[in-house]
NUVO-204172 format. One record per residue: y, x, z of N, C-alpha, C, O in turn; residue number from 1; residue in one letter. Coordinates in steps of 0.02 Angstrom, whole numbers, plus 50000, padded with zeros to 5 digits. Atoms other than C-alpha are relative to their C-alpha. Example, Ala and Ser with C-alpha at 12.3 -4.5 7.8 and 13.67 -1.06 7.14 Angstrom:
BEGIN
<dogu><n_py>49941</n_py><n_px>50045</n_px><n_pz>50000</n_pz><ca_py>49775</ca_py><ca_px>50615</ca_px><ca_pz>50390</ca_pz><c_py>50060</c_py><c_px>50045</c_px><c_pz>50000</c_pz><o_py>50059</o_py><o_px>50097</o_px><o_pz>50033</o_pz><i>1</i><aa>a</aa></dogu>
<dogu><n_py>49941</n_py><n_px>49958</n_px><n_pz>49997</n_pz><ca_py>49947</ca_py><ca_px>50684</ca_px><ca_pz>50357</ca_pz><c_py>50055</c_py><c_px>49961</c_px><c_pz>50037</c_pz><o_py>50110</o_py><o_px>49986</o_px><o_pz>50045</o_pz><i>2</i><aa>s</aa></dogu>
END
This chain:
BEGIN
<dogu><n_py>49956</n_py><n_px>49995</n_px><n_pz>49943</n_pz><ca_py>48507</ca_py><ca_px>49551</ca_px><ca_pz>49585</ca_pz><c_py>50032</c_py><c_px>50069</c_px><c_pz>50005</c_pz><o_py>50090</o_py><o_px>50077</o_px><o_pz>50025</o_pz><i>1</i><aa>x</aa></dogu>
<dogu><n_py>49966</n_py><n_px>49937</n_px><n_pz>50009</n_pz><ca_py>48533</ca_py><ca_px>49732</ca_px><ca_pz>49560</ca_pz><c_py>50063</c_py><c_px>50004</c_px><c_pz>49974</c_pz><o_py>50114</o_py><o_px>50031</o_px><o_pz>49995</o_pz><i>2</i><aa>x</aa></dogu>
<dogu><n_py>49912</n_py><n_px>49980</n_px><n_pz>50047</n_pz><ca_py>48673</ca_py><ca_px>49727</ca_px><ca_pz>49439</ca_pz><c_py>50047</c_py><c_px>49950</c_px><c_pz>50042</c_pz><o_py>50106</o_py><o_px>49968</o_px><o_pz>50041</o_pz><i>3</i><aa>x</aa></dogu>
<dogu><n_py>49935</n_py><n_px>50017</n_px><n_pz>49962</n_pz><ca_py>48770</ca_py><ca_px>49601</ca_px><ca_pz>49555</ca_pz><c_py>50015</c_py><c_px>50028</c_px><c_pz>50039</c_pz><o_py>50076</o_py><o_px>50035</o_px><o_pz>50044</o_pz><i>4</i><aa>x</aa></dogu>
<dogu><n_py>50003</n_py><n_px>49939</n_px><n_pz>49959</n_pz><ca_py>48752</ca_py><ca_px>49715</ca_px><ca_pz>49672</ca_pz><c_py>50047</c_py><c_px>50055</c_px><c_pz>49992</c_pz><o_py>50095</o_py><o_px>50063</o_px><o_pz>50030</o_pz><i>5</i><aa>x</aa></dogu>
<dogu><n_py>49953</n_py><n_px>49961</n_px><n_pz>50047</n_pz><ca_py>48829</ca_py><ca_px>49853</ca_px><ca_pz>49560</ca_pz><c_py>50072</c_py><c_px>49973</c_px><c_pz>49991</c_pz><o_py>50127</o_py><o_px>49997</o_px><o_pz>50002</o_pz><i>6</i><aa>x</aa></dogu>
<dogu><n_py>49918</n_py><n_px>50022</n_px><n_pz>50030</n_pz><ca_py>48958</ca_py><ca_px>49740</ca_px><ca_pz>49493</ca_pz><c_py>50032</c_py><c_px>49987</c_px><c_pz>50103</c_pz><o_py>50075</o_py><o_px>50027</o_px><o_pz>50124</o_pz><i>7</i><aa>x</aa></dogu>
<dogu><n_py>49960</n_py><n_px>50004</n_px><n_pz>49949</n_pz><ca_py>49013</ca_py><ca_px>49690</ca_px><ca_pz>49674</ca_pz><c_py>50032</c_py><c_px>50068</c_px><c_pz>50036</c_pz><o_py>50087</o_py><o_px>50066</o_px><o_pz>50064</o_pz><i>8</i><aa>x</aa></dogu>
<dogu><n_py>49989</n_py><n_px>49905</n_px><n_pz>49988</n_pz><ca_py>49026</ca_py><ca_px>49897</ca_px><ca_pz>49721</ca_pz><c_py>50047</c_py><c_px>50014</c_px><c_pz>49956</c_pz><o_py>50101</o_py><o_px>50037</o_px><o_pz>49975</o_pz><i>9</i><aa>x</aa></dogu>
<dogu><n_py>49935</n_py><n_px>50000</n_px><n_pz>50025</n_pz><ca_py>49121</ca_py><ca_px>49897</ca_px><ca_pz>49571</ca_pz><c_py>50077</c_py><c_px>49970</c_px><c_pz>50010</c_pz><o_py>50132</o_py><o_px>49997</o_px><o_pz>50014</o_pz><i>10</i><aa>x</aa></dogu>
<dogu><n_py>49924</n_py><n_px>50049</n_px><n_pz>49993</n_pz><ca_py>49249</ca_py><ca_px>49745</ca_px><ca_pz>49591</ca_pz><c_py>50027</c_py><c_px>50041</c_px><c_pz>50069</c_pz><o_py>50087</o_py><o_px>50037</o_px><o_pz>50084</o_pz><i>11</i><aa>x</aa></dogu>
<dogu><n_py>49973</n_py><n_px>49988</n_px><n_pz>49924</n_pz><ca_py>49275</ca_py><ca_px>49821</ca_px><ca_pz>49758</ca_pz><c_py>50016</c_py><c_px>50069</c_px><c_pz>50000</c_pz><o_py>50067</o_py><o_px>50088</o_px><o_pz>50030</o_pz><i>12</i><aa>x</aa></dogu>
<dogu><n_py>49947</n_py><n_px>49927</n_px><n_pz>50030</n_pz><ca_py>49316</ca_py><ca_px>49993</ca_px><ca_pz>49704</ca_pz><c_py>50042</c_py><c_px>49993</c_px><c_pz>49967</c_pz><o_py>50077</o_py><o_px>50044</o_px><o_pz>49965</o_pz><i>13</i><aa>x</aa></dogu>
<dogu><n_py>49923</n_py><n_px>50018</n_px><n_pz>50058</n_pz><ca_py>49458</ca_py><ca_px>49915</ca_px><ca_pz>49571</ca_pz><c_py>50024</c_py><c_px>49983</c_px><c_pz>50056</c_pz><o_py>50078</o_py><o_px>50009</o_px><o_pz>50068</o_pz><i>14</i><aa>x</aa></dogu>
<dogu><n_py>49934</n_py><n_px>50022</n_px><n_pz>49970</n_pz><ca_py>49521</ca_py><ca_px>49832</ca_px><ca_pz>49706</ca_pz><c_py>50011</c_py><c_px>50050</c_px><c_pz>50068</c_pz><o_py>50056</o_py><o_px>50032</o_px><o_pz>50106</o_pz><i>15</i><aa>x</aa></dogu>
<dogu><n_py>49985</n_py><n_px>49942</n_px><n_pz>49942</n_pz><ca_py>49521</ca_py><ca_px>49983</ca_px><ca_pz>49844</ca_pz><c_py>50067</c_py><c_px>50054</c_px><c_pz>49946</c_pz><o_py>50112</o_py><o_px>50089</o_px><o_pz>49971</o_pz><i>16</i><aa>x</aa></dogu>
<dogu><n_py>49974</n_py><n_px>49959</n_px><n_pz>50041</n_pz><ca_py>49600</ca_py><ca_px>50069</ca_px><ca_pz>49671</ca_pz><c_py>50072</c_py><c_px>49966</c_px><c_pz>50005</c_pz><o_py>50123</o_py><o_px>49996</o_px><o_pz>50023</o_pz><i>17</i><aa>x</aa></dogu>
<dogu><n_py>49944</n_py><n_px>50012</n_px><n_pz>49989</n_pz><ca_py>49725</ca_py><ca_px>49952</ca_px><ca_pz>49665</ca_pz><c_py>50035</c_py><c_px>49993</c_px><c_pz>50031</c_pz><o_py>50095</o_py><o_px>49989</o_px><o_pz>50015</o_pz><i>18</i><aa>x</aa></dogu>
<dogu><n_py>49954</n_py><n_px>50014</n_px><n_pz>49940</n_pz><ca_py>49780</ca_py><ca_px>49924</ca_px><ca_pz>49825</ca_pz><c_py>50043</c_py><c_px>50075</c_px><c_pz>50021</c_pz><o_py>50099</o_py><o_px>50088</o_px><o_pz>50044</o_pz><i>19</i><aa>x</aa></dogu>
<dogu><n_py>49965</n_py><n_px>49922</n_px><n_pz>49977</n_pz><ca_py>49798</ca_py><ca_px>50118</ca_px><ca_pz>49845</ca_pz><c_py>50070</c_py><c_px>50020</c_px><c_pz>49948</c_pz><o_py>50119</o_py><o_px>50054</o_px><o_pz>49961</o_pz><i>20</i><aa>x</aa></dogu>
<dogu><n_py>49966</n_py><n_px>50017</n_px><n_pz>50053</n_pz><ca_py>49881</ca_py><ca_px>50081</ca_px><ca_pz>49670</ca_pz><c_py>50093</c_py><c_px>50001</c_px><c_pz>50020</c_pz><o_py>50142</o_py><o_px>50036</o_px><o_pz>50005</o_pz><i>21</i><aa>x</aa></dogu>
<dogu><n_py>49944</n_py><n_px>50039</n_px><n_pz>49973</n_pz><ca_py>50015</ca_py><ca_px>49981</ca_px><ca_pz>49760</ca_pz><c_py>50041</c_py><c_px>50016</c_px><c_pz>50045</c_pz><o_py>50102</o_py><o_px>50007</o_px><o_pz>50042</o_pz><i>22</i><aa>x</aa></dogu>
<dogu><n_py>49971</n_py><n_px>49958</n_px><n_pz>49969</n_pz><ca_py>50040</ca_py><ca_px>50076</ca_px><ca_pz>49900</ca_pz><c_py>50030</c_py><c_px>50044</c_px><c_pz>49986</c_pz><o_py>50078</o_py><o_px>50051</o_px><o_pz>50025</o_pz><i>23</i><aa>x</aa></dogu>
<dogu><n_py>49986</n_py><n_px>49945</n_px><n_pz>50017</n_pz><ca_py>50079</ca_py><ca_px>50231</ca_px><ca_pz>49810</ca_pz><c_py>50088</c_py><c_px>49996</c_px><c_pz>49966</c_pz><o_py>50134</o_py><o_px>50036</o_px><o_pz>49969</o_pz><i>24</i><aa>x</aa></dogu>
<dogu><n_py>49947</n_py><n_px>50024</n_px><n_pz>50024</n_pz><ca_py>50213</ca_py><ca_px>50125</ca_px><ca_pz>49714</ca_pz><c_py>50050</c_py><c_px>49985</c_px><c_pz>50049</c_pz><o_py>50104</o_py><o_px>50014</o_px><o_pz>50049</o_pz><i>25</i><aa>x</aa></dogu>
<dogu><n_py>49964</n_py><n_px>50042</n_px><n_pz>49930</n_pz><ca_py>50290</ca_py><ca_px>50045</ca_px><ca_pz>49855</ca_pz><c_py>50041</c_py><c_px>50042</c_px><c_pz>50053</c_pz><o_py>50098</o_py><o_px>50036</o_px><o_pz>50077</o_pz><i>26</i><aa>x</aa></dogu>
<dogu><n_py>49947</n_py><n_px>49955</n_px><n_pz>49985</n_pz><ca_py>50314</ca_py><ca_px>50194</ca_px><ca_pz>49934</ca_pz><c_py>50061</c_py><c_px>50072</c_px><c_pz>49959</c_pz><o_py>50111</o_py><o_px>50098</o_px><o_pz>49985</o_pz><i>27</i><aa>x</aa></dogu>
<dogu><n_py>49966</n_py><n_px>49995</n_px><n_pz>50054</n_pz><ca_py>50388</ca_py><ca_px>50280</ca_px><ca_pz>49793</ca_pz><c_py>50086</c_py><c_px>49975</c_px><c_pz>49984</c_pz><o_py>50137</o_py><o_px>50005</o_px><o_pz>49967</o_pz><i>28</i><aa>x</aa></dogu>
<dogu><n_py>49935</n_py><n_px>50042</n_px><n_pz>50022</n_pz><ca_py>50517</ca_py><ca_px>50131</ca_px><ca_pz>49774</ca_pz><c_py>50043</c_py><c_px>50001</c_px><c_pz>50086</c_pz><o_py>50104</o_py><o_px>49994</o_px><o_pz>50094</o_pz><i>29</i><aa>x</aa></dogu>
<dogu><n_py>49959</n_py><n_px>49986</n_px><n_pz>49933</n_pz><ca_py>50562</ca_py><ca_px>50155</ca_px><ca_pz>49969</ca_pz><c_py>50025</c_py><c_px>50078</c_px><c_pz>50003</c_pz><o_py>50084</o_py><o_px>50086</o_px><o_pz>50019</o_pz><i>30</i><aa>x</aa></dogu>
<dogu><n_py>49950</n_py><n_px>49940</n_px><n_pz>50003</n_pz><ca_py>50602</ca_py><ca_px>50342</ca_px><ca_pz>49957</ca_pz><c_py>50041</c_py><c_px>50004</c_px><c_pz>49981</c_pz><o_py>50087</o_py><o_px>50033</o_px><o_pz>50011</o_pz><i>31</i><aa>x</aa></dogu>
<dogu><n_py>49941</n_py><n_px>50011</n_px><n_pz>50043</n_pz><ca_py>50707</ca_py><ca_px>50298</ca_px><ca_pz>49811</ca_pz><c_py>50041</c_py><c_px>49956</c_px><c_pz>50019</c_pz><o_py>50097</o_py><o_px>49978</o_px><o_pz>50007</o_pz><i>32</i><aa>x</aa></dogu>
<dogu><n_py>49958</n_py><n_px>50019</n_px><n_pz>49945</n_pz><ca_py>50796</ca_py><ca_px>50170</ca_px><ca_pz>49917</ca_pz><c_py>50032</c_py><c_px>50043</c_px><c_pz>50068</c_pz><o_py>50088</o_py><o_px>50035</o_px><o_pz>50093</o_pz><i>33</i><aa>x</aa></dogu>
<dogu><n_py>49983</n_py><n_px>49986</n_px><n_pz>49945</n_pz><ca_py>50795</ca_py><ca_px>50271</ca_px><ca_pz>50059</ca_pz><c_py>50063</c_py><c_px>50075</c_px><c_pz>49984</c_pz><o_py>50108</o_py><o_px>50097</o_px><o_pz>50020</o_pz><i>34</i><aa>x</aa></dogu>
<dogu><n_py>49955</n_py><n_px>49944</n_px><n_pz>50047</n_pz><ca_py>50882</ca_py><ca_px>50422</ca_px><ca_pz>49930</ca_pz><c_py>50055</c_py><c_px>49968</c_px><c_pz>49999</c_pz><o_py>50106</o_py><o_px>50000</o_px><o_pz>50015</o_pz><i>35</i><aa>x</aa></dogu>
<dogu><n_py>49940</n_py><n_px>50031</n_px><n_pz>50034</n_pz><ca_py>51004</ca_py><ca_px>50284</ca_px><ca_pz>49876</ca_pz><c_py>50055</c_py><c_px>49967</c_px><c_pz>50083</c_pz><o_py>50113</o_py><o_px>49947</o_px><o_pz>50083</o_pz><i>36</i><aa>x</aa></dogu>
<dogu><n_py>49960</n_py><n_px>50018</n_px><n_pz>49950</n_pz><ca_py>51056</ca_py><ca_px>50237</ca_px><ca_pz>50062</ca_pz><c_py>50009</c_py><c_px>49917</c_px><c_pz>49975</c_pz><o_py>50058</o_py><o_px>49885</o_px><o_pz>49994</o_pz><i>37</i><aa>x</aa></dogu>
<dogu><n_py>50010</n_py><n_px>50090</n_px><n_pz>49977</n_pz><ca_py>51013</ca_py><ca_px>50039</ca_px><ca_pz>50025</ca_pz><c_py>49936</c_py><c_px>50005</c_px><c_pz>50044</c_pz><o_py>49879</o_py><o_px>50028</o_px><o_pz>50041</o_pz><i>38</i><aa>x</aa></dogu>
<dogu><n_py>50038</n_py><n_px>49999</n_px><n_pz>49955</n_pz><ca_py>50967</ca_py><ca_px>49999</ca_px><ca_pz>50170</ca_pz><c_py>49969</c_py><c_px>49939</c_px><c_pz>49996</c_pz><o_py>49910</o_py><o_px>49941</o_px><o_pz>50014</o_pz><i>39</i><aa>x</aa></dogu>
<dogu><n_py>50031</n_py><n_px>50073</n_px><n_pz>49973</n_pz><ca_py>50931</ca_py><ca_px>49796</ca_px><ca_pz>50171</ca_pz><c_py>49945</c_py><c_px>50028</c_px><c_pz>49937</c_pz><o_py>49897</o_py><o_px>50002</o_px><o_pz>49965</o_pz><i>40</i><aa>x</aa></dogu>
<dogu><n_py>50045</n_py><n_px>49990</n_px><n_pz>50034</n_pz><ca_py>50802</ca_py><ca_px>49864</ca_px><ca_pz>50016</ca_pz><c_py>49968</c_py><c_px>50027</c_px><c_pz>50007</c_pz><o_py>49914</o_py><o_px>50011</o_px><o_pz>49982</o_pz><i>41</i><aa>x</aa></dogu>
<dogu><n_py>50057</n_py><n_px>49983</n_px><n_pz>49957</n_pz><ca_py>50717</ca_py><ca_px>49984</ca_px><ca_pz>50111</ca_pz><c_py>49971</c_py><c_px>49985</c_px><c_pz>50041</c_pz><o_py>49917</o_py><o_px>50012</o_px><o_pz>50053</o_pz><i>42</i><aa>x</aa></dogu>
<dogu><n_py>50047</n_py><n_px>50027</n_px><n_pz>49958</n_pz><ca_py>50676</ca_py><ca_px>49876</ca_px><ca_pz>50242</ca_pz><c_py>49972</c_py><c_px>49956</c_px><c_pz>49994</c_pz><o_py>49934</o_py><o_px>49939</o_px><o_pz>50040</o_pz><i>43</i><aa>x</aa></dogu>
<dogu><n_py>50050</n_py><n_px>50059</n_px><n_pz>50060</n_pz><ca_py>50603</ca_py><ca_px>49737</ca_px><ca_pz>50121</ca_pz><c_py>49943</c_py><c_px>50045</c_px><c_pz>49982</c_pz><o_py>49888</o_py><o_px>50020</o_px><o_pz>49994</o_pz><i>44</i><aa>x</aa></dogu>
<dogu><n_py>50038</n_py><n_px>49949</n_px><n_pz>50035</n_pz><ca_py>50508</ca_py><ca_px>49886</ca_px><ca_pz>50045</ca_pz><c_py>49933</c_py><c_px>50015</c_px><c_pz>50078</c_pz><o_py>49874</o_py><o_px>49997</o_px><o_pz>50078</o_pz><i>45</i><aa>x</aa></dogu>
<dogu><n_py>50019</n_py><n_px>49981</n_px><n_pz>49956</n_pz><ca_py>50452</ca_py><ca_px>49951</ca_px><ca_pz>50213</ca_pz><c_py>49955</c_py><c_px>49916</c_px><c_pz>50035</c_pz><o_py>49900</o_py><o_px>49918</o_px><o_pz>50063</o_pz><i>46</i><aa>x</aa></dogu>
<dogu><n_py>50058</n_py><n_px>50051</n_px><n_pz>49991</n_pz><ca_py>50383</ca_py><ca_px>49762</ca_px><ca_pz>50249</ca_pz><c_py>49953</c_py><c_px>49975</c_px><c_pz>49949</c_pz><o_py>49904</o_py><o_px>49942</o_px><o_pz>49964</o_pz><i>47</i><aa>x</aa></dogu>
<dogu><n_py>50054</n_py><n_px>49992</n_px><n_pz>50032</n_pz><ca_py>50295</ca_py><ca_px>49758</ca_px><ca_pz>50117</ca_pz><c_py>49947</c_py><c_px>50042</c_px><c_pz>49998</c_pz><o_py>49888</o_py><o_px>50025</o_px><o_pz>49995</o_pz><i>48</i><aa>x</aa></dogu>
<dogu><n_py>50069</n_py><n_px>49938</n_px><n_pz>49994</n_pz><ca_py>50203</ca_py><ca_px>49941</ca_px><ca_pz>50124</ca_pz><c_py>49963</c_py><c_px>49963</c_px><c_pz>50067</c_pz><o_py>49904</o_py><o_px>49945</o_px><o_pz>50063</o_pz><i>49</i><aa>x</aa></dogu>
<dogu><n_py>50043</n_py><n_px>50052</n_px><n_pz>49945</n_pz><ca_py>50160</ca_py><ca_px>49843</ca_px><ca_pz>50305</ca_pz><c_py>49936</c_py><c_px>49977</c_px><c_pz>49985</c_pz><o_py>49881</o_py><o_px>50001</o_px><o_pz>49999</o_pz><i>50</i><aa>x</aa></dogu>
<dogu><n_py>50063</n_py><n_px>50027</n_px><n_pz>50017</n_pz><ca_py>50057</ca_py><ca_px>49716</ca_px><ca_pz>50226</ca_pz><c_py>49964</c_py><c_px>50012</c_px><c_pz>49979</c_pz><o_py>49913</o_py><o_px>49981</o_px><o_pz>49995</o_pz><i>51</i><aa>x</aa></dogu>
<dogu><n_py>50036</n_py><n_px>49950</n_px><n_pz>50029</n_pz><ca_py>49978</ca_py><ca_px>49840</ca_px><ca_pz>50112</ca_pz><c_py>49952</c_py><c_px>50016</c_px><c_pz>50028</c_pz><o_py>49894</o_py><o_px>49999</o_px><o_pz>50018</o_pz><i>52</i><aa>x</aa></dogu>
<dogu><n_py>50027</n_py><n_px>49987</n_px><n_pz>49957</n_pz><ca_py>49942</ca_py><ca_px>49928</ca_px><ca_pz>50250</ca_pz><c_py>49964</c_py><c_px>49956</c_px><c_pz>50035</c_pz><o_py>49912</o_py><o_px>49977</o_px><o_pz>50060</o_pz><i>53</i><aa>x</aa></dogu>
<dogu><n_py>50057</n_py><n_px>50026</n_px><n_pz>49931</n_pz><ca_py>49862</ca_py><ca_px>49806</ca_px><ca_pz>50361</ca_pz><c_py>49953</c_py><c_px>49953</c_px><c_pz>49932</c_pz><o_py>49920</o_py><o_px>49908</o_px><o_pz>49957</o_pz><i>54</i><aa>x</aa></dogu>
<dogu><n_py>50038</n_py><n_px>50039</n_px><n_pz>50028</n_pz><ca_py>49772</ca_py><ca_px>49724</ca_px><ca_pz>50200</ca_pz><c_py>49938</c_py><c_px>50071</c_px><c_pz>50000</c_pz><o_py>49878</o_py><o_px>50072</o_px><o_pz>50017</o_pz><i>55</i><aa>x</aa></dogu>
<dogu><n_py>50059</n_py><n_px>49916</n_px><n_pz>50005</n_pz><ca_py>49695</ca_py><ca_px>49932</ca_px><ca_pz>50169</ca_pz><c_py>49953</c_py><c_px>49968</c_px><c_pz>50058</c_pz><o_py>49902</o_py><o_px>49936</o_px><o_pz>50044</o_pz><i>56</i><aa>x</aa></dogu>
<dogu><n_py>50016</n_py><n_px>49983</n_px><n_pz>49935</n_pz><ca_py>49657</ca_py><ca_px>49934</ca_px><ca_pz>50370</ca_pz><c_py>49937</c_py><c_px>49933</c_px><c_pz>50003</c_pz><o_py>49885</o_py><o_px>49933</o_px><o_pz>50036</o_pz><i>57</i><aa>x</aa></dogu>
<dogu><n_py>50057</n_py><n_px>50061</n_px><n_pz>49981</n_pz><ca_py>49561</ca_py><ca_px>49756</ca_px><ca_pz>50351</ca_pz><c_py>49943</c_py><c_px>50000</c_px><c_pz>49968</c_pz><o_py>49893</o_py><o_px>49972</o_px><o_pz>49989</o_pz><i>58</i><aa>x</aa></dogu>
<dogu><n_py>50061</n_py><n_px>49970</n_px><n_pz>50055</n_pz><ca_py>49446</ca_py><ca_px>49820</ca_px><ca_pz>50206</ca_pz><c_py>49970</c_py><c_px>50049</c_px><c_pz>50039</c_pz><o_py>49911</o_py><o_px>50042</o_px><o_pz>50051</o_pz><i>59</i><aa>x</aa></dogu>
<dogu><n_py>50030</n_py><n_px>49968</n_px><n_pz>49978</n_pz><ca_py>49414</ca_py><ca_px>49946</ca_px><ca_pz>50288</ca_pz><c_py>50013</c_py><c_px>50078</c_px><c_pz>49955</c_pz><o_py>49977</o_py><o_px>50125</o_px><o_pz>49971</o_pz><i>60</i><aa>x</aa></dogu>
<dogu><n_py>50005</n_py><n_px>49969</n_px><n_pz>50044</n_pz><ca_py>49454</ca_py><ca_px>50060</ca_px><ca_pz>50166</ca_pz><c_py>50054</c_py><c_px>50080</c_px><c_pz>50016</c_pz><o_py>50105</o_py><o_px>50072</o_px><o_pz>50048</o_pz><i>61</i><aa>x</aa></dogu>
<dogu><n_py>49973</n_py><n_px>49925</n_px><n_pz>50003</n_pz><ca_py>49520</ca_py><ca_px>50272</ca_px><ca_pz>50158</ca_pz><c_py>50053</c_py><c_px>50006</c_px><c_pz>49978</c_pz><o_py>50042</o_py><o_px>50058</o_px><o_pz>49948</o_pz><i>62</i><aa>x</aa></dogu>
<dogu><n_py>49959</n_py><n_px>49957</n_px><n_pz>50063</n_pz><ca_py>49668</ca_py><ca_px>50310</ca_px><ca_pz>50062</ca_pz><c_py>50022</c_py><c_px>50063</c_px><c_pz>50032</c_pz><o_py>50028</o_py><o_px>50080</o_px><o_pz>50091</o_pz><i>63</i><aa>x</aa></dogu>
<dogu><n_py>49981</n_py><n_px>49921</n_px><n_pz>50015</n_pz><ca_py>49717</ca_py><ca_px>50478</ca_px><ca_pz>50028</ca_pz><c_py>50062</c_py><c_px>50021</c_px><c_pz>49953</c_pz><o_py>50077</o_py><o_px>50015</o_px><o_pz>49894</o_pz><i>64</i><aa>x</aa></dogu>
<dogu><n_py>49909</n_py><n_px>49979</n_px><n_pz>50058</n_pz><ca_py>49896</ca_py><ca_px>50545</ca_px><ca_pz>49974</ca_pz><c_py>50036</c_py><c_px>49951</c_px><c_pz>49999</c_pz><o_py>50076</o_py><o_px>49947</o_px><o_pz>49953</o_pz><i>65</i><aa>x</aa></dogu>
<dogu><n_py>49961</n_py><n_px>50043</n_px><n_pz>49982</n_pz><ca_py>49969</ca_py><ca_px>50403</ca_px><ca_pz>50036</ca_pz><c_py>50044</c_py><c_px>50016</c_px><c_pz>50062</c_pz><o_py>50022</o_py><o_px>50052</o_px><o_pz>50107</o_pz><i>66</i><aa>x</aa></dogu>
<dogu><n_py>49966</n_py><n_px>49995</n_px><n_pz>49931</n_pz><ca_py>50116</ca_py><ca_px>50393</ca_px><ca_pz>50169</ca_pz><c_py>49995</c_py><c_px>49959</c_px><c_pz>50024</c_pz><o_py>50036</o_py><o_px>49915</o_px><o_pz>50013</o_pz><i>67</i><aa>x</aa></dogu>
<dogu><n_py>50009</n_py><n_px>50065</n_px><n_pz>49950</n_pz><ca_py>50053</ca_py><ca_px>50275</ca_px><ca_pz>50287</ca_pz><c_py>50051</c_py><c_px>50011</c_px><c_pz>50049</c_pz><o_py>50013</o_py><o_px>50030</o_px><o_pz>50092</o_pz><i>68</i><aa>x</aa></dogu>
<dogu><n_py>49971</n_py><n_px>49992</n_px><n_pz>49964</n_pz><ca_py>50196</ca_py><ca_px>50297</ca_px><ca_pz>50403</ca_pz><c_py>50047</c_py><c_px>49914</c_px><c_pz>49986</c_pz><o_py>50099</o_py><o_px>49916</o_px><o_pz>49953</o_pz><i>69</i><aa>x</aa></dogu>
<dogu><n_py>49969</n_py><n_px>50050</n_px><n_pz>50042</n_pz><ca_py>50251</ca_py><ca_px>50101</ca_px><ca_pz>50373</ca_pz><c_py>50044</c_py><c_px>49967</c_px><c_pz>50071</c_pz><o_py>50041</o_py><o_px>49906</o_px><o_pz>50077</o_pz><i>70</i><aa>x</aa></dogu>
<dogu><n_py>49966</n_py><n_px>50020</n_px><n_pz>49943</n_pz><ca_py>50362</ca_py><ca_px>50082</ca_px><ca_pz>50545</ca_pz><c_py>50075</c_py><c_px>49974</c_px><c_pz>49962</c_pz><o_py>50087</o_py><o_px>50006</o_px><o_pz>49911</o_pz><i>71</i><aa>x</aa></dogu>
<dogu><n_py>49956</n_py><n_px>50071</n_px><n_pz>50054</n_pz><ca_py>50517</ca_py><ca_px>49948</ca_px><ca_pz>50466</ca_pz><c_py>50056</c_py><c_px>50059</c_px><c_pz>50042</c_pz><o_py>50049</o_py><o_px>50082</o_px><o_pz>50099</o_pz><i>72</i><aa>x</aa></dogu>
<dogu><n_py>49924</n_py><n_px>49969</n_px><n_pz>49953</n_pz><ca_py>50695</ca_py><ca_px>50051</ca_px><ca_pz>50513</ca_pz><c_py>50058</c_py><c_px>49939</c_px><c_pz>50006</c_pz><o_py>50073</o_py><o_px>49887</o_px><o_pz>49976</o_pz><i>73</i><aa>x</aa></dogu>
<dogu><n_py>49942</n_py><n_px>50053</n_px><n_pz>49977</n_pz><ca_py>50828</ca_py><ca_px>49966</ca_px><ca_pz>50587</ca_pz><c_py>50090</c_py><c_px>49994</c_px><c_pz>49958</c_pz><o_py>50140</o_py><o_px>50029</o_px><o_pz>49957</o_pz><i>74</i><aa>x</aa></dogu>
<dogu><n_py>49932</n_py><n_px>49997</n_px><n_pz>50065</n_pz><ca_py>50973</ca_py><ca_px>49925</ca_px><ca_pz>50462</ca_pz><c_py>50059</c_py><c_px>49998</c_px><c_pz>50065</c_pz><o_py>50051</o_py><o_px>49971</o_px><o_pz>50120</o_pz><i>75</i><aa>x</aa></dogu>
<dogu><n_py>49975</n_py><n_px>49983</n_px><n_pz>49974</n_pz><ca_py>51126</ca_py><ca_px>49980</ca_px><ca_pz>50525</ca_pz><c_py>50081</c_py><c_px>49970</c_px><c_pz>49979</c_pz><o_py>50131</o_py><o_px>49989</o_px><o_pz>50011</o_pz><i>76</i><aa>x</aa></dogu>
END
């Protein structure tokens, strides 16, 4: 039982890795939208970091060096 144990601590650190993974990308591809002045693509972008966000927030989980700031702007 030990090592499932382990392995479940593990699977669950890949996926805290990747989610922070995803985030990091995500917002990344919204700065670079938000550089380029497309707006209907930053606010696709910006609902996505969302769900990110509220999938992190339901784990329970830390990230660090992320911009959680995931409020959707109003296309104009």
């Amino acid at each position: 039982m030990g090592v499932q144990m382990t392995y479940s601590v593990s699977s669950t650190a890949d996926h805290e890795s990747e989610l922070a993974s995803i985030a990091r990308m995500l917002t990344h591809i919204r700065d670079s939208a938000r550089a380029m002045d497309a707006q209907a693509l930053e606010y696709c972008v910006d609902l996505a970091l969302q769900a990110v966000s509220s999938e992190i927030r339901n784990r329970r989980d830390t990230v660090t060096g992320v911009d959680l700031d995931f409020s959707p702007r109003v296309l104009q």
